[in-house]
N, C-alpha and C positions, 0 to 999 in steps of 0.2 A: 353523190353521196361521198363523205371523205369518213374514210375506214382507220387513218391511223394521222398522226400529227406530232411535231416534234420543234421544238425552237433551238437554234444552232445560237453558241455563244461567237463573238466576234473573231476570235480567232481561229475558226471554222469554216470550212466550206463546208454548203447546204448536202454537195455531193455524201461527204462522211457518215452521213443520217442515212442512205438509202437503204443498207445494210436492215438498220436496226426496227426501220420505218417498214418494208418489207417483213418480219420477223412477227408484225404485229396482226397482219393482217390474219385470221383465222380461214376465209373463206378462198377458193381457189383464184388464183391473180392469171386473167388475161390480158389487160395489157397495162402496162405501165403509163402516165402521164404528170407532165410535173413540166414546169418552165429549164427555161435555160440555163440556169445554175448547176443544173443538176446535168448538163452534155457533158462526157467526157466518158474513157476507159471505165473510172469506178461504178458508174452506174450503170453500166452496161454489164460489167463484171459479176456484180450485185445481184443485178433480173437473172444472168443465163444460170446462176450457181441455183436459182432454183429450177428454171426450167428454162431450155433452147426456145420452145415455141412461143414464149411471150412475148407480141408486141412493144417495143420502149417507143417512145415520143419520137421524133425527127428533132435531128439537133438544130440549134439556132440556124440563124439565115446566114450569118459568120463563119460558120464551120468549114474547115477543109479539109482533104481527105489529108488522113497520117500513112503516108506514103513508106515508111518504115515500118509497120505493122506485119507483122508477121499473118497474119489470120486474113487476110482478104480473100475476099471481098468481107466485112463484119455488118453485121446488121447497120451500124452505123455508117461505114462508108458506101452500103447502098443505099440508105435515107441521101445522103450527102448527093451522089451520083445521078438520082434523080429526078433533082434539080434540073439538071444540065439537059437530061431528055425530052421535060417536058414543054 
């Protein structure tokens, strides 16, 4: 079922929408999914401002950990990590 929907102009990343795409949804959000476009800080930033316990997507199969990050282990660099375990 897709509860909200939005078209990004070309000089846009799809991520910029998650914010607003989020905003639309009326009913309580458990997890987040969306393709690869959307991997990255902003969208992760996006889900936890409304709630820590949301699931987001597993970033692409490209992803590596951002070893600078301050906040580790982040939801995402445990999606990343276990990769490697399994």
């Amino acid at each position: 079922m897709i509860v909200a929907a939005t078209l990004t102009e070309n000089d846009k990343g799809d991520y910029s929408q998650v914010e607003p795409l989020l905003s639309m949804v009326e009913e309580e959000i458990g997890s987040v999914t969306a393709d690869g476009a959307y991997d990255g800080p902003p969208t992760y930033e996006a889900v936890a401002a409304i709630s820590s316990d949301i699931a987001v997507i597993p970033p692409r199969i490209s992803a590596v950990l951002n070893y600078a990050a301050e906040d580790l282990p982040s939801q995402r660099e445990r999606h990343i990590a276990s990769r490697w375990s399994a």
